[in-house]
C-alpha positions in Angstrom: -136.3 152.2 -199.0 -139.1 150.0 -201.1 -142.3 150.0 -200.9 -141.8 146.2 -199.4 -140.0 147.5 -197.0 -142.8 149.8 -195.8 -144.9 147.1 -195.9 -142.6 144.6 -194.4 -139.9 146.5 -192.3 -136.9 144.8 -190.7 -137.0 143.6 -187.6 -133.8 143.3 -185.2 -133.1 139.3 -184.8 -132.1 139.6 -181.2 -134.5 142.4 -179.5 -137.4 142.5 -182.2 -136.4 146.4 -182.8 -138.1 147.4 -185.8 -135.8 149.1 -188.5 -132.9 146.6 -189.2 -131.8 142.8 -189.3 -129.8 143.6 -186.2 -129.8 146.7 -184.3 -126.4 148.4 -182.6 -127.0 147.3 -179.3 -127.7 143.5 -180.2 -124.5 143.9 -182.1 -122.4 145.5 -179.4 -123.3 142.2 -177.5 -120.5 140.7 -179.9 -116.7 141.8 -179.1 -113.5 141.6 -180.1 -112.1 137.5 -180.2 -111.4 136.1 -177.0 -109.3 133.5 -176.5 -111.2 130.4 -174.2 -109.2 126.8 -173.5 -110.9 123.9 -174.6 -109.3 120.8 -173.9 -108.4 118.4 -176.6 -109.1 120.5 -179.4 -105.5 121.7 -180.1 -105.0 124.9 -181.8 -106.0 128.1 -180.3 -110.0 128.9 -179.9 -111.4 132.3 -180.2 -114.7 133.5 -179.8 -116.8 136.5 -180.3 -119.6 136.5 -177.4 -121.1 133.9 -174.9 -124.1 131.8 -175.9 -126.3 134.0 -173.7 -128.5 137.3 -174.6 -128.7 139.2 -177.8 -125.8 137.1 -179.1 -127.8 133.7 -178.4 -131.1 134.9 -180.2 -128.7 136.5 -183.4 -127.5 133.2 -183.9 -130.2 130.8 -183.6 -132.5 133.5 -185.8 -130.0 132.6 -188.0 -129.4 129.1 -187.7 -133.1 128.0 -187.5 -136.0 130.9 -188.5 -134.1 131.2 -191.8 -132.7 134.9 -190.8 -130.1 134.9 -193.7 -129.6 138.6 -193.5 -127.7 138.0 -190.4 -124.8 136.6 -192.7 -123.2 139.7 -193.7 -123.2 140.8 -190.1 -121.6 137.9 -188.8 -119.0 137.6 -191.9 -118.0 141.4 -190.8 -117.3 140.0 -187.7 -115.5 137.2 -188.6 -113.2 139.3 -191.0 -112.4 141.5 -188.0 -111.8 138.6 -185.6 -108.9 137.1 -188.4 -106.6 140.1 -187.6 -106.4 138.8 -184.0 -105.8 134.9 -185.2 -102.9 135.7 -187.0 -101.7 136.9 -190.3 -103.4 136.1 -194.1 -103.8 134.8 -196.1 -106.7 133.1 -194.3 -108.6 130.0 -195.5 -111.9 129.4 -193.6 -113.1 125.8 -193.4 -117.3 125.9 -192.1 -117.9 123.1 -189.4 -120.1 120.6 -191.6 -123.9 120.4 -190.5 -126.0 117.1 -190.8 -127.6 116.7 -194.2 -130.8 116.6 -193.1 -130.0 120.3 -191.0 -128.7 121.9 -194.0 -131.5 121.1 -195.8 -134.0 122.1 -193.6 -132.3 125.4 -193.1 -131.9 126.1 -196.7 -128.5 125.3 -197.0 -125.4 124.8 -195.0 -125.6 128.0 -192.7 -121.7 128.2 -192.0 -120.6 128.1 -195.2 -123.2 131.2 -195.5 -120.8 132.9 -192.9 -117.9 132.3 -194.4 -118.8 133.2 -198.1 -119.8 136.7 -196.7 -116.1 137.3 -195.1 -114.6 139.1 -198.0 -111.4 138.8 -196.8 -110.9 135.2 -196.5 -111.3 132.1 -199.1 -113.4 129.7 -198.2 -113.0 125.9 -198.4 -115.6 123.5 -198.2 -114.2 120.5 -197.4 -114.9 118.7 -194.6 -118.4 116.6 -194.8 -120.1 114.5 -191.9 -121.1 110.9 -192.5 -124.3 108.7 -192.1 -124.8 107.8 -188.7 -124.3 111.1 -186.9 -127.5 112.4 -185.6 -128.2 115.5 -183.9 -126.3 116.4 -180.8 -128.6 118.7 -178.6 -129.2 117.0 -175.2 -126.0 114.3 -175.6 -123.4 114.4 -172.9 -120.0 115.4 -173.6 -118.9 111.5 -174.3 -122.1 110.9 -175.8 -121.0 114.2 -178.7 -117.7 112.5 -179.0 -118.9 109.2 -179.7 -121.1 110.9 -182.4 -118.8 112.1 -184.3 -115.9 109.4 -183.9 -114.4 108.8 -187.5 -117.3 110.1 -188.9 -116.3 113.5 -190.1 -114.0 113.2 -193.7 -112.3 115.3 -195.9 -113.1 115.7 -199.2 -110.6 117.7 -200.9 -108.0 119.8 -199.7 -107.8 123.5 -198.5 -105.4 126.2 -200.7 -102.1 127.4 -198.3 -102.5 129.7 -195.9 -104.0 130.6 -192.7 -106.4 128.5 -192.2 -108.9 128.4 -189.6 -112.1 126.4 -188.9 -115.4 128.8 -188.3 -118.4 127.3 -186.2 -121.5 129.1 -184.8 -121.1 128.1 -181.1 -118.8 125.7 -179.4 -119.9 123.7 -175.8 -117.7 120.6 -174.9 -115.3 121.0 -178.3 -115.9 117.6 -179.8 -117.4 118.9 -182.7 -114.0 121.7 -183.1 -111.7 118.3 -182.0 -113.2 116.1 -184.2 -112.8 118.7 -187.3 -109.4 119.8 -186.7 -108.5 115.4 -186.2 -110.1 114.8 -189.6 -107.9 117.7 -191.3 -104.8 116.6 -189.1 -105.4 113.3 -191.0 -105.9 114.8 -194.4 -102.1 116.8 -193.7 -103.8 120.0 -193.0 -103.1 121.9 -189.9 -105.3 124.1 -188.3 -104.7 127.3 -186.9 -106.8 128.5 -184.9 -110.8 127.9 -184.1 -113.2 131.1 -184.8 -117.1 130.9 -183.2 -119.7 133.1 -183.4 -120.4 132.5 -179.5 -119.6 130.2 -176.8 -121.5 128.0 -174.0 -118.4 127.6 -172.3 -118.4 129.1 -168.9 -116.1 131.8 -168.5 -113.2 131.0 -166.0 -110.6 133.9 -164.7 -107.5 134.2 -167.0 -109.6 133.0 -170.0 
């Protein structure tokens, strides 16, 4: 311990408990992958927690009050959820953020994730282009329309598993419209991997 930690101890993301970035009960609110249907994605979508709780405030700590501790957490769970996706090599491909987001966050926060999964590579490739604009409060049609033919690929992800990795998922077009644009490229997709989803749970999910 420093003596800027003294000064300035951690402070648990999700519950405000004072001693780490997250504390093993905020934690334990993220489980082993779960496999949820999301129509017109395609490929298999797993996910770690519901949008809800502990897990909620982790990941907007993260994504937007510049908790970047929080990545090596959430890459550990990522690298545990690739066993259940299938076997490696595994190739993670970060949803793309908004300029403008990524820069106000100090960087694209999903790539962050995926660079601190130690077993995976990571491939940056997909970008978003001008014209999409954020999606909070848009309908499901309205998120679709916002990201028609407006997410590209720039560049082209080694062989492998590979698998596209996104904080939380709610009507899928963001998932859909990522896995179309790699489709297009001649990339195929794998499986989806989120942190959390707003989905509501349904029996047999």
């Amino acid at each position: 311990m420093t003596a800027l930690d003294l000064l300035l101890p951690s402070t648990c993301a999700g519950c405000g408990h004072r001693g780490t970035a997250c504390c093993a009960t905020c934690l334990a609110s993220f489980g082993p992958p779960e496999p949820i249907q999301v129509p017109g994605v395609g490929p298999p979508v797993w996910t770690l927690a519901p949008y809800q709780g502990a897990a909620r405030e982790l990941v907007l700590a993260f994504k937007e009050r510049g908790a970047r501790a929080l990545s090596a957490w959430f890459g550990a769970l990522v690298a545990c959820a690739l066993v259940a996706v299938g076997p490696g090599p595994w190739t993670l491909v970060p949803a793309p953020s908004r300029r403008r987001a990524a820069r106000e966050r100090g960087g694209d926060h999903m790539l962050r994730i995926a660079e601190a999964v130690q077993t995976a590579s990571v491939a940056p490739v997909l970008r978003l282009r001008p014209g999409v604009v954020d999606s909070v409060g848009l309908t499901a049609g309205g998120r679709r329309r916002n990201l028609a033919g407006r997410v590209e690929v720039c560049g082209r992800p080694p062989p492998g598993t590979t698998v596209l990795l996104d904080d939380v998922i709610t009507t899928g077009a963001t998932a859909a419209a990522c896995v179309r644009a790699l489709r297009g490229a001649g990339v195929r997709t794998h499986a989806v991997v989120v942190l959390t989803s707003a989905r509501p749970h349904q029996p047999g999910q």
